[in-house]
C-alpha positions in Angstrom: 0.0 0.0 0.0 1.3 3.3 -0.9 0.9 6.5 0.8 1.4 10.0 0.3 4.0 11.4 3.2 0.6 13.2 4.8 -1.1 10.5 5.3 1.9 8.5 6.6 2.3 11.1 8.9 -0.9 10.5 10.5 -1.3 7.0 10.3 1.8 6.9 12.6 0.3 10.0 14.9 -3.1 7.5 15.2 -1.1 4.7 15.8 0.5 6.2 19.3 3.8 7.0 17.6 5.7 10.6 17.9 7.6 11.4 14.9 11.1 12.4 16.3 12.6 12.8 13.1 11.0 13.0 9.3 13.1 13.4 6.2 12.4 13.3 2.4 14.9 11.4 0.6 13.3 11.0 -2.7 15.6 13.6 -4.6 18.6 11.5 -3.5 17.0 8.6 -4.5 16.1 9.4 -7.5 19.7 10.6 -8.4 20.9 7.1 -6.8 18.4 4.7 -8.6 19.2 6.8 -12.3 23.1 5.9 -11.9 22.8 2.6 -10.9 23.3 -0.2 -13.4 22.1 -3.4 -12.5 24.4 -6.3 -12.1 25.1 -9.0 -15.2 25.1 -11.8 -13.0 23.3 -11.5 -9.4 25.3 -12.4 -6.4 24.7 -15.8 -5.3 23.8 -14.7 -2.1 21.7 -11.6 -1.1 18.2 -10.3 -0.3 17.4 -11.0 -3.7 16.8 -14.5 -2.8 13.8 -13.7 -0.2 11.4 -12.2 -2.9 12.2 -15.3 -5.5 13.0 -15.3 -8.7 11.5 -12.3 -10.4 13.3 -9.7 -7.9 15.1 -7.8 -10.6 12.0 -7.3 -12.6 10.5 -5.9 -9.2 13.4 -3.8 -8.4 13.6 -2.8 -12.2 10.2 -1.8 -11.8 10.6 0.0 -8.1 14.2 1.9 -9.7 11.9 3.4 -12.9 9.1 4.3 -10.2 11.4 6.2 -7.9 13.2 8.0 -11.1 9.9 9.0 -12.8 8.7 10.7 -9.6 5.5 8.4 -9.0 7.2 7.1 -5.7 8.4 9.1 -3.0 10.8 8.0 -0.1 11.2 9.3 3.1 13.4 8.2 6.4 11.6 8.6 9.9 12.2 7.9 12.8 9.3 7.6 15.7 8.8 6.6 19.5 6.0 4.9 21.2 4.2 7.7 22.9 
């Protein structure tokens, strides 16, 4: 499910969290994800294992989502309240 930072944001306030830190890191991300070339081979081990074996048509997908602009990350950090 995807979210815009708003709603994220208050999802985590209803949820008894206090954000102690919030941070938009799509700019850098977007940067990273358009200079990264993918691999020839995959290593033969890695997190690319857990999703199976159509994880670099996923992360293909994810990369071209984050450079296009029609995902947005962010880094927070939150505390029980």
């Amino acid at each position: 499910m995807l979210l815009t930072a708003d709603a994220t944001r208050t999802i985590q306030g209803n949820s008894g969290l206090t954000i102690r830190a919030w941070r938009d890191v799509s700019e850098e991300s977007r940067k990273l994800f358009a200079a990264l070339k993918p691999p020839s081979q995959p290593a033969k081990l890695g997190l690319h294992l857990l999703p199976g074996p159509d994880f670099r048509i996923m992360a293909g997908n994810f990369a071209r989502n984050v450079t296009d602009g029609r995902v947005g990350l962010l880094m927070a950090v939150a505390a029980k309240s």
